[in-house]
C-alpha positions as CSV (number, residue, x, y, z in Angstrom):
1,X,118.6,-116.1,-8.7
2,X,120.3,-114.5,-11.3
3,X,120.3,-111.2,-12.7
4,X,120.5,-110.7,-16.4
5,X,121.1,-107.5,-18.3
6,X,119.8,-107.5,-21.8
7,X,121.2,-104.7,-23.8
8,X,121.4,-103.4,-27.3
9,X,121.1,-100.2,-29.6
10,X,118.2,-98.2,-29.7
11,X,116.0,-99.8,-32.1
12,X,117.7,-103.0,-32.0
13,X,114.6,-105.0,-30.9
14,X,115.3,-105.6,-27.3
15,X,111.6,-105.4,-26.1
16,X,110.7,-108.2,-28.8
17,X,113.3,-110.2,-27.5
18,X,111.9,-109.5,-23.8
19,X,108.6,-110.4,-25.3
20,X,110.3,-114.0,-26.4
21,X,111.6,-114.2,-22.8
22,X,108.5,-113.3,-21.4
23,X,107.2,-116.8,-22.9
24,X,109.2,-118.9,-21.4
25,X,107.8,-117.3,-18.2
26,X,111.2,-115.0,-17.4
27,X,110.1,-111.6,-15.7
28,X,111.6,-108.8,-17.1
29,X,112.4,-105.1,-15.3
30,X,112.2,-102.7,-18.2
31,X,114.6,-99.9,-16.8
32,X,113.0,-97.2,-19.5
33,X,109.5,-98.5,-18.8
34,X,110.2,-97.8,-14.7
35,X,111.5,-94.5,-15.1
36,X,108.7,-93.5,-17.1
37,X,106.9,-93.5,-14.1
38,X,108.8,-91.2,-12.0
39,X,107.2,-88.4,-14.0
40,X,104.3,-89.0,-12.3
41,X,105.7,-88.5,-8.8
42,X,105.6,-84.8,-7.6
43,X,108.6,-84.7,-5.8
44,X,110.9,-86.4,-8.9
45,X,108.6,-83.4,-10.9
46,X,110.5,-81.2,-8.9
47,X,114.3,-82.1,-9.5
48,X,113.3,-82.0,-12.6
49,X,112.2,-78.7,-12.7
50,X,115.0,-77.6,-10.8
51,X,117.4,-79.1,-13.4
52,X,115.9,-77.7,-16.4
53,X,113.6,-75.1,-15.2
54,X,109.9,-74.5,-16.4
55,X,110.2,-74.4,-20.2
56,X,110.3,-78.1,-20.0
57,X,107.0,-78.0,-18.7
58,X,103.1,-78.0,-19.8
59,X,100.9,-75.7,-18.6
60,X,99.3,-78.6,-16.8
61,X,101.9,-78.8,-15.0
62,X,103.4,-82.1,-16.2
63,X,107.1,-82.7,-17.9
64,X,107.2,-82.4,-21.8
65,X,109.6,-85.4,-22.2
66,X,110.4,-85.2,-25.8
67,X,111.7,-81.5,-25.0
68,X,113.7,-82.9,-22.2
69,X,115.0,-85.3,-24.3
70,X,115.9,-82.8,-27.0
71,X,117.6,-80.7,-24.5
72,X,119.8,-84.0,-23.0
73,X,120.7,-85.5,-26.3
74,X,122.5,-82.7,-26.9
75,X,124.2,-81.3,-23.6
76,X,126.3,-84.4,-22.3
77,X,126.6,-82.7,-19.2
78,X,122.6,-82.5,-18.5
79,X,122.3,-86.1,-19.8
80,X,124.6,-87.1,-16.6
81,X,122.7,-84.8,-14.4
82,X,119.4,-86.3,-15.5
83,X,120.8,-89.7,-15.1
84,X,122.1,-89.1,-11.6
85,X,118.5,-88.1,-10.6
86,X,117.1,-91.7,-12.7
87,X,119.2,-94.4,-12.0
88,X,119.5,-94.4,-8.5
89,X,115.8,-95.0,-8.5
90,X,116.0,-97.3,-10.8
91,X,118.6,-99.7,-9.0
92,X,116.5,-99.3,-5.9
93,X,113.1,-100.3,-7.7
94,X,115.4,-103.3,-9.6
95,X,116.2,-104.4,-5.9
96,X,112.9,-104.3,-5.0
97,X,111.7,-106.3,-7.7
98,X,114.5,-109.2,-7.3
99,X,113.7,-109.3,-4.2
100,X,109.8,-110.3,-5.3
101,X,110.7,-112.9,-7.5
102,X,114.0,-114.4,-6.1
103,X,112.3,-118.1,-6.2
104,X,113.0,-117.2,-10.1
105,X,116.4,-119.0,-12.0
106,X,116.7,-115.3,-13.2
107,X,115.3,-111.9,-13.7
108,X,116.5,-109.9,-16.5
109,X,117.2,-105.8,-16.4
110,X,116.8,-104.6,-20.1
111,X,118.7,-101.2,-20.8
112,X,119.8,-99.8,-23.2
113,X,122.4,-98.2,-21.3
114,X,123.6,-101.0,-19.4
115,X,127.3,-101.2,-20.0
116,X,127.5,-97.3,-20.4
117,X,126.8,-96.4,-16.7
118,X,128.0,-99.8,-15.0
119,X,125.1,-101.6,-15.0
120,X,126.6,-104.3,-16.4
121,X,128.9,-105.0,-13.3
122,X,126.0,-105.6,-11.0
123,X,124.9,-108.2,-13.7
124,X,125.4,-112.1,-13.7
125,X,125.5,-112.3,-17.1
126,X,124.4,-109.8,-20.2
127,X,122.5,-110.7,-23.2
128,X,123.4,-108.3,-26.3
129,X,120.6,-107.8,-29.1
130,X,122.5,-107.3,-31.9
131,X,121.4,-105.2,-35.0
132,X,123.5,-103.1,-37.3
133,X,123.0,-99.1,-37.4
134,X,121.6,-99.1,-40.6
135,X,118.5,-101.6,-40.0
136,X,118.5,-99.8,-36.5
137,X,117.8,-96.2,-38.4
138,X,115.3,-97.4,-41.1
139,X,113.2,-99.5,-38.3
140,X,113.4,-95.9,-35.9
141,X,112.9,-94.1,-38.4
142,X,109.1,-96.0,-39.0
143,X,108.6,-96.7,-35.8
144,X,109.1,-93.3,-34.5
145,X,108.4,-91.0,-37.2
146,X,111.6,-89.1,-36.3
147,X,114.5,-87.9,-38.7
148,X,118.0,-89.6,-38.8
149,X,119.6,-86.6,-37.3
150,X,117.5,-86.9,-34.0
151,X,118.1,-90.9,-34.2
152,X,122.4,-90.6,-34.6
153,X,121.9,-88.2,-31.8
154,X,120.9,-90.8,-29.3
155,X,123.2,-93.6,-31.0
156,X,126.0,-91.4,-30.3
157,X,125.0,-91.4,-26.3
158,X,125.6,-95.0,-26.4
159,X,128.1,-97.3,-26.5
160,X,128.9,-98.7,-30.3
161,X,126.5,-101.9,-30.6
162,X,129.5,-103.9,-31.8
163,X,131.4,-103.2,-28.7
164,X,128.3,-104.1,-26.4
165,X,127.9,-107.4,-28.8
166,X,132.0,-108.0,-27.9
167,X,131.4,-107.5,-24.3
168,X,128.2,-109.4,-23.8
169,X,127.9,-113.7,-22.8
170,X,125.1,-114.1,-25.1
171,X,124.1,-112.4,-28.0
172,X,121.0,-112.2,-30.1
173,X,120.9,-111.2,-34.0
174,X,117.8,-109.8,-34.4
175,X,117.5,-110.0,-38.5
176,X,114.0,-110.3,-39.9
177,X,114.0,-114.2,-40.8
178,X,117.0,-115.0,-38.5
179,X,115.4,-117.8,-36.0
180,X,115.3,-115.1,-32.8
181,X,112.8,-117.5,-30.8
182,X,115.7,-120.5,-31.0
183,X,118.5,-118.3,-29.9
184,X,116.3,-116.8,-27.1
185,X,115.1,-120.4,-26.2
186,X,118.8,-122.1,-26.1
187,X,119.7,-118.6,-23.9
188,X,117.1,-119.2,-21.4
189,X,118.2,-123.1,-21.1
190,X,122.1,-122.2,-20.6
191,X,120.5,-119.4,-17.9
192,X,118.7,-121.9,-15.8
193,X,121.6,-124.4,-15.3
């Protein structure tokens, strides 16, 4: 079986390109999706709270994620001490869920971060979703009712889109109108040989 990372930009469209792999029958480990969960885990709640202290929390108790990521989009050295809590987990649960479908031609692992913390090298191959920053802003900006500044803030914790599109074996330009299910479905065919 082989793994394949599918990377690209925030806001680049890499879940609707999942989505379009998900219909040719390819399982998909969404790394964001997965860590997600780990706020609902006590003792992760912990490290966190021992990394940021208690303003990032509600008074129910749970983590306030959009202060948390306020606070790590702008303090490069509390993004990497947030990571090294999150992506050990996450390379263990990836493991795990090879492991359940290893009948599978191949699994993919869709980050966003993939080539900016190594993921990349524990790929076979890496799909790039390829959209330019200024599509990428106006379609955030819509989707997630946030202002630019907060948007160029996270583009500029990761890598330039057109050096993960220079790096990557396939890539995927995700234009409105460009045919995205044809270059996902001549992808998966290369994939499975």
């Amino acid at each position: 079986m082989k793994r394949v990372g599918i990377t690209g930009g925030i806001g680049c469209g890499k879940s609707t390109v999942v989505t379009e792999f998900s219909r040719l029958g390819v399982h998909a480990f969404v790394a964001d999706s997965v860590a997600a969960t780990y706020y609902d885990d006590t003792s992760f709640l912990a490290q966190i709270r021992d990394l940021f202290g208690d303003s990032v929390f509600r008074p129910d108790g749970s983590a306030d994620k959009r202060i948390i990521a306020s606070r790590v989009f702008s303090d490069a050295a509390l993004l990497r001490s947030l990571n090294a809590l999150v992506h050990p987990r996450v390379m263990a649960d990836f493991d795990t869920f090879c492991r359940q479908h290893r009948d599978e031609p191949y699994v993919l692992f869709e980050s966003a971060i993939l080539y900016d913390y190594g993921f990349d090298r524990m790929m076979d191959k890496v799909v790039c979703v390829y959209l330019d920053l200024a599509e990428r802003v106006a379609r955030l900006r819509e989707r997630d009712r946030v202002g630019e500044d907060q948007i160029l803030a996270r583009v500029a914790n990761q890598m330039p889109a057109e050096e993960a599109m220079m790096r990557a074996d396939y890539v995927i330009l995700n234009y409105e109108g460009n045919p995205r299910r044809r270059q996902v479905s001549l992808i998966d065919k290369m994939l499975r040989q």
